[in-house]
C-alpha positions in Angstrom: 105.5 127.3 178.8 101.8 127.1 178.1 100.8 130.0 176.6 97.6 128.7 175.6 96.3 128.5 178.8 95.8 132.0 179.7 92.4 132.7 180.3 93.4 136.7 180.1 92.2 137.3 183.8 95.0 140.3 183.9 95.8 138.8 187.6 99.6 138.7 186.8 99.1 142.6 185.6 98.2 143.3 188.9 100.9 141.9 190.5 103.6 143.5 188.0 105.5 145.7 189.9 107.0 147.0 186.6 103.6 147.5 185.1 102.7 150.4 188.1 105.3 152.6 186.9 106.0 152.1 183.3 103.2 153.0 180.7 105.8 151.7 178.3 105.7 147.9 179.2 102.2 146.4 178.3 102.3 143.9 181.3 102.8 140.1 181.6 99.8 138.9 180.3 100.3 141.0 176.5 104.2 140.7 176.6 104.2 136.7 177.7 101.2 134.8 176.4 98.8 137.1 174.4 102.2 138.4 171.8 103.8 134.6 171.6 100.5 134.0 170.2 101.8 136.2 167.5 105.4 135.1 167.8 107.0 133.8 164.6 110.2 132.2 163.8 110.1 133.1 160.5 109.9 136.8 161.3 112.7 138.8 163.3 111.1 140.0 166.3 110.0 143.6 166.8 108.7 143.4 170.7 111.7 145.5 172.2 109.5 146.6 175.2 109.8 142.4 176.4 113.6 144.2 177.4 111.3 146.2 180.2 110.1 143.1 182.3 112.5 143.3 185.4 112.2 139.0 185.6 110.8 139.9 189.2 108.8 136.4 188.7 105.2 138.0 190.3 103.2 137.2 187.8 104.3 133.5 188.0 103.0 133.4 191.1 100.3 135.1 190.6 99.5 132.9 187.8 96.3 130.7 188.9 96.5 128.9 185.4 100.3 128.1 185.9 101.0 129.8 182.5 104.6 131.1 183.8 104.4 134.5 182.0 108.3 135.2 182.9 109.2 132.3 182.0 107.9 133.5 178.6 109.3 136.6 178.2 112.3 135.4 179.4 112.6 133.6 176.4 111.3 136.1 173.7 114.5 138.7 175.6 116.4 135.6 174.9 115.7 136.1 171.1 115.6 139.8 170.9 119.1 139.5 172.3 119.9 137.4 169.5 118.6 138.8 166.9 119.3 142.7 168.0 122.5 144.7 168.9 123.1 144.6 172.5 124.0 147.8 174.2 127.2 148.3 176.0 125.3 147.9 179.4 124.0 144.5 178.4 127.0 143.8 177.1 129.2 144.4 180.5 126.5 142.9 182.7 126.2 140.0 180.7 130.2 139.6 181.6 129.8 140.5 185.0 132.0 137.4 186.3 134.8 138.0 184.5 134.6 142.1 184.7 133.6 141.8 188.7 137.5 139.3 188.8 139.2 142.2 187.3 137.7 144.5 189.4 138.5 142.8 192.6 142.3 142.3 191.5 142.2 145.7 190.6 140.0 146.8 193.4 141.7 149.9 195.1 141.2 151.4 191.2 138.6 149.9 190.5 136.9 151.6 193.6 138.4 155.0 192.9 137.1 154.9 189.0 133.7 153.6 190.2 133.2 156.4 192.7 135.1 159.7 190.7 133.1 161.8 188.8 134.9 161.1 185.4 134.2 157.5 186.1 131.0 157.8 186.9 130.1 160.5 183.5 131.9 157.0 181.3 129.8 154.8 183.1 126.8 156.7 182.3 127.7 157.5 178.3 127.8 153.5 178.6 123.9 153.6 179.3 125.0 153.2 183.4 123.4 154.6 185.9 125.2 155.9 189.0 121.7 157.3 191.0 123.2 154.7 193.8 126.6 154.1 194.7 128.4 150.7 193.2 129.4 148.7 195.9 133.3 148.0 196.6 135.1 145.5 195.1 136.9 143.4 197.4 140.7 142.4 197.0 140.5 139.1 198.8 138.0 136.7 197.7 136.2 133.5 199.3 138.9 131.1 199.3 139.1 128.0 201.8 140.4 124.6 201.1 138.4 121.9 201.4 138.8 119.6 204.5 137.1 115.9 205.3 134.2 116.1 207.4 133.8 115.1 211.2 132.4 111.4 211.9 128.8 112.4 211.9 128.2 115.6 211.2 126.3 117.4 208.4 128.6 118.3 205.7 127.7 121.1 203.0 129.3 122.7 200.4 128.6 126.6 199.9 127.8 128.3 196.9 128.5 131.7 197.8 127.4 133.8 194.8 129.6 136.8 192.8 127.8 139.5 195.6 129.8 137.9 198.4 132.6 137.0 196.7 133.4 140.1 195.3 132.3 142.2 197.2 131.0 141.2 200.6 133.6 137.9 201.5 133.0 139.1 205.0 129.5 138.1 205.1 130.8 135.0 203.8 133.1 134.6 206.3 130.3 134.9 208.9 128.0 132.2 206.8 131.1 130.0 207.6 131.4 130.7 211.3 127.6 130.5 211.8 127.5 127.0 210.2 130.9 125.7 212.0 129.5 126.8 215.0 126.3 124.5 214.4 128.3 121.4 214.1 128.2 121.4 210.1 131.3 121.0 207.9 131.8 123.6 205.2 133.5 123.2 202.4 134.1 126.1 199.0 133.5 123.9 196.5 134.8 125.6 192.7 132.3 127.4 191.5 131.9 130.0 189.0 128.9 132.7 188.5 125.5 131.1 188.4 124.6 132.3 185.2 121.8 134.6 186.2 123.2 138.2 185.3 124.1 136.5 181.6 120.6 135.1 181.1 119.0 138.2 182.4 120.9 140.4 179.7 120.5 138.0 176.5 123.4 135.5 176.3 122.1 132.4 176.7 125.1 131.3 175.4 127.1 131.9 178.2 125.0 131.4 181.1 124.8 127.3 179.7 128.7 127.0 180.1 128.9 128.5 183.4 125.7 126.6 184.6 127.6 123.7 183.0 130.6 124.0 184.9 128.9 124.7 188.2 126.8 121.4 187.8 129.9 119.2 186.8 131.3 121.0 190.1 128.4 120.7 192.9 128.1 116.9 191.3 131.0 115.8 192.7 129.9 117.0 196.0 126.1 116.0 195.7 127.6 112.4 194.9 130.5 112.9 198.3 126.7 113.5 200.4 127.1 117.1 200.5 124.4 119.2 200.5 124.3 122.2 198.3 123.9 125.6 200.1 123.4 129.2 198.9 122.7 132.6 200.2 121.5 134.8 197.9 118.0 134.4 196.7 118.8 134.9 192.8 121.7 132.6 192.7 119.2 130.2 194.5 116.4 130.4 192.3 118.7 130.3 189.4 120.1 126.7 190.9 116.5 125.3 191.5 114.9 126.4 188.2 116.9 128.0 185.5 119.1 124.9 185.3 116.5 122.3 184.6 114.3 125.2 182.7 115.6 127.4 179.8 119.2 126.3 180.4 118.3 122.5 180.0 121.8 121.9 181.8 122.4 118.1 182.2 122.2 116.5 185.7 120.5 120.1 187.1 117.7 118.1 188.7 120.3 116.2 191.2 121.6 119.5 191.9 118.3 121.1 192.8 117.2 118.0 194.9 120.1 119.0 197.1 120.3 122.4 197.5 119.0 124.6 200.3 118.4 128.0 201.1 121.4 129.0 203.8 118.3 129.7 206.7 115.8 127.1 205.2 118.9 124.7 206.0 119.4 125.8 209.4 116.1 125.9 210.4 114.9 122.6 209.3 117.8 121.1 211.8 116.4 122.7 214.7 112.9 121.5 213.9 114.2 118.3 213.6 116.1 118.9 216.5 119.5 118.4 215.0 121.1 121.4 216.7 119.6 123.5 219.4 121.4 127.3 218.9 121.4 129.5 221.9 120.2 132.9 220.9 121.3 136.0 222.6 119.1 139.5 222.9 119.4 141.3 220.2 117.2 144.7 221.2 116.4 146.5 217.6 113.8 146.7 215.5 114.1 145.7 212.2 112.4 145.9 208.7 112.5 142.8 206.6 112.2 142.9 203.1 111.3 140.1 201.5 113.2 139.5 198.0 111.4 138.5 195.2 113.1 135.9 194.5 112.6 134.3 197.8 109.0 134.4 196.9 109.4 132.9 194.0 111.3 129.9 195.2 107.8 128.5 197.6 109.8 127.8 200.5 108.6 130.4 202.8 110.5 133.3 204.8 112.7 131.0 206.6 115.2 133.9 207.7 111.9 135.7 209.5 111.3 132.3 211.3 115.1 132.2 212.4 114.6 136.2 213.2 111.4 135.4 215.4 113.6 133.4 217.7 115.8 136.2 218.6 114.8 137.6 222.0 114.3 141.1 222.1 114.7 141.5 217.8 111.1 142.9 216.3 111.0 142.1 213.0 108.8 143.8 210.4 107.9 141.5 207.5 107.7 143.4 204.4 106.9 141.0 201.1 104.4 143.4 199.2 106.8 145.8 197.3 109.5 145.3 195.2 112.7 146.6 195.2 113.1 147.8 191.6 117.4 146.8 191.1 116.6 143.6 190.1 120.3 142.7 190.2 122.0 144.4 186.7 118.0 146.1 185.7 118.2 148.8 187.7 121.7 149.8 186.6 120.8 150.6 183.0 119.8 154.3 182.1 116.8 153.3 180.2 115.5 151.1 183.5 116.4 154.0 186.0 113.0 155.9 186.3 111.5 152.1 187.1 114.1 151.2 189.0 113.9 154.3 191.5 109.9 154.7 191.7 110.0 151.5 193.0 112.7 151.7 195.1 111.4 154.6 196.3 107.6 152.9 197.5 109.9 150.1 198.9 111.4 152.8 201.2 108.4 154.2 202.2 106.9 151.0 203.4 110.1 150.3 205.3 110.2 153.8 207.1 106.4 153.8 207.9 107.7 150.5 210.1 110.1 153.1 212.2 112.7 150.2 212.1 116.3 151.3 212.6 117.8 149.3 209.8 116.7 146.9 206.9 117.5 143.2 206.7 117.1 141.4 203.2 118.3 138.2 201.7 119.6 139.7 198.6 122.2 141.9 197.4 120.8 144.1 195.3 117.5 144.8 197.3 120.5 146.0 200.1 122.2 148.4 197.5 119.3 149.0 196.7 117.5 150.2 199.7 120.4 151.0 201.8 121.0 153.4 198.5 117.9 155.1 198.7 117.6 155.0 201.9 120.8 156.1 203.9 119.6 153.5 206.2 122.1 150.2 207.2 120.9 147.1 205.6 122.1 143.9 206.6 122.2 139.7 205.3 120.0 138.3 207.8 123.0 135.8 208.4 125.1 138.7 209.9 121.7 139.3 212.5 121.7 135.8 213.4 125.6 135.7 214.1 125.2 138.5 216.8 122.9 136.9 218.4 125.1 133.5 218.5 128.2 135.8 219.3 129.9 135.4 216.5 132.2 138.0 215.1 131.9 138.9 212.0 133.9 142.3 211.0 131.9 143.8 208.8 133.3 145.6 205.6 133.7 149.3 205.3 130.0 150.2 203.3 128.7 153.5 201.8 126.0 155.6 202.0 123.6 157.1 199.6 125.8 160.2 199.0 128.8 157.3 198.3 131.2 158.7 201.4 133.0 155.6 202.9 131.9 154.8 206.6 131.9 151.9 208.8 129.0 150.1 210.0 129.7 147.9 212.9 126.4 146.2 213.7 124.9 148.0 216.4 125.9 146.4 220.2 122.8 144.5 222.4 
């Protein structure tokens, strides 16, 4: 964090997605290093509007100074959080594990309370927005034993994220077939939320011990010459840099020195011609949005690589807008007018493409946009499993208006 770096250039204001559509938030460059100038920790902090920035991570890449303006704020929320009364919203997000394991026990209530309109009316005297439908809970959960690898092969272990465990196992299922079907071992290593959604709504407290427990898990497997795999973007990012940054979690730096990016994985064996996968036509054009995460991370669009060798798949790179959810952000009232401008320039962008259906790393960019949208939005894993004819039965999703249908992916 080098605050005193920032020669006030106002590049990271331009890149603030956040900053476009909110007159209340002053922007990375006053929120991050021109107030910690100010900062004191002798006084209680009054800077409530550093509860605006949507940790979107732009303006650290836009940075040319390498100040890490996020990376500041994401500190000072970490102290307002302390030091303030958390709402009920940040509250429940901040316990999203453990209320997302309750829902998925619970789910067929859980699903019904979610989607009623007394549940909804609670949800939204909590400071929840319901503008998009919440996605189902799921009653079985990503649950495989481990087995010993195969004399030779590539062996990883997958962490799968709360999104697909709770709620989309079936595109975990498919991450499993796709790798199996590439000669690699997979193993479900234990594994508890990455700590992101706690972090991201001011309990530093808690994201440590479950950052803690996930290191002293993935350890065991780093040391067993496993490598460490993930899926979603967030829980990624969180892995790589979180750890080893605000969390200062023990041993992190082994872990992120051996963990991929599910595609990045993939497509690094075929360059090194590892495996050599036989992809089938898949005729459809398709919209790709680029998390912001992803960008974040420096490792490039490895999915759109992947994507490119699909005969007959056109694949329309979009990394310029932001989504606006930004996992639990978008779900609190006060975030809502952000959260659906943006989504809403996203979805312009996407449709201006003419693409049939959107394809995005991250969970809540597909809520998101699939949300806004009534479009389909798929993992790029599940695009990449048709095309190796793999079946993957896709969960029963919803549509903007929330009615239950089923979206088989389209047939070549």
């Amino acid at each position: 964090m080098k605050f005193e770096h920032c020669i006030r250039c106002t590049i990271c204001v331009e890149n603030c997605p956040v900053f476009r559509v909110n007159p209340d938030f002053p922007g990375p460059k006053q929120a991050g290093p021109d107030a910690q100038r100010f900062r004191s920790e002798k006084d209680k902090t009054v800077d409530h509007w550093v509860m605006l920035c949507s940790q979107c991570k732009r303006c650290d890449m836009a940075c040319p100074s390498g100040v890490e303006p996020a990376e500041i704020i994401l500190r000072a929320q970490q102290r307002y959080g302390i030091e303030h009364p958390r709402t009920a919203a940040h509250l429940l997000f901040a316990n999203n594990y453990y209320l997302s394991q309750l829902g998925s026990v619970t789910a067929p209530l859980a699903n019904r309370f979610a989607a009623a309109g007394i549940g909804k009316k609670i949800l939204q005297r909590m400071g929840i927005t319901t503008y998009i439908p919440f996605p189902e809970f799921s009653f079985r959960t990503m649950k495989k034993k481990p087995k010993p690898a195969g004399k030779g092969r590539k062996k990883v272990a997958f962490f799968y994220g709360c999104f697909i465990n709770f709620y989309r196992p079936d595109i975990g299922a498919g991450i499993i077939r796709l790798l199996e079907s590439l000669n690699i071992d997979v193993v479900l290593p234990p594994q508890w939320c990455c700590g992101l959604p706690a972090l991201g709504n001011g309990n530093l407290a808690l994201a440590r011990y479950f950052a803690g427990k996930n290191v002293d898990s993935l350890s065991d497997y780093v040391d067993a010459g496993y490598d460490i795999i993930y899926s979603c973007t967030s829980c990624g990012l969180c892995l790589l840099n979180d750890y080893q940054g605000i969390m200062d979690i023990p041993r992190a730096k082994k872990i992120a020195e051996n963990t991929y990016d599910l595609h990045e994985y993939i497509l690094r064996l075929i360059i090194e011609k590892n495996i050599r996968p036989e992809f089938r036509d898949v005729s459809r054009s398709v919209a790709y949005h680029i998390p912001c995460h992803l960008r974040a991370m420096k490792i490039g669009y490895p999915a759109a690589d992947l994507m490119k060798m699909i005969p007959g798949l056109e694949c329309h790179i979009l990394d310029d807008a932001c989504c606006g959810l930004s996992g639990s952000y978008g779900f609190k009232k006060t975030n809502e007018t952000t959260a659906v401008q943006l989504g809403k320039r996203a979805v312009s962008l996407i449709r201006k493409t003419g693409a049939s259906s959107i394809v995005s790393d991250c969970g809540s960019c597909r809520m998101q946009l699939g949300g806004l949208s009534g479009m389909d939005a798929f993992d790029p894993a599940e695009i990449i499993c048709e095309s190796l004819a793999i079946d993957v039965k896709r969960k029963n999703t919803k549509n903007r208006e929330g009615r239950k249908i089923a979206r088989p992916l389209p047939s070549v």
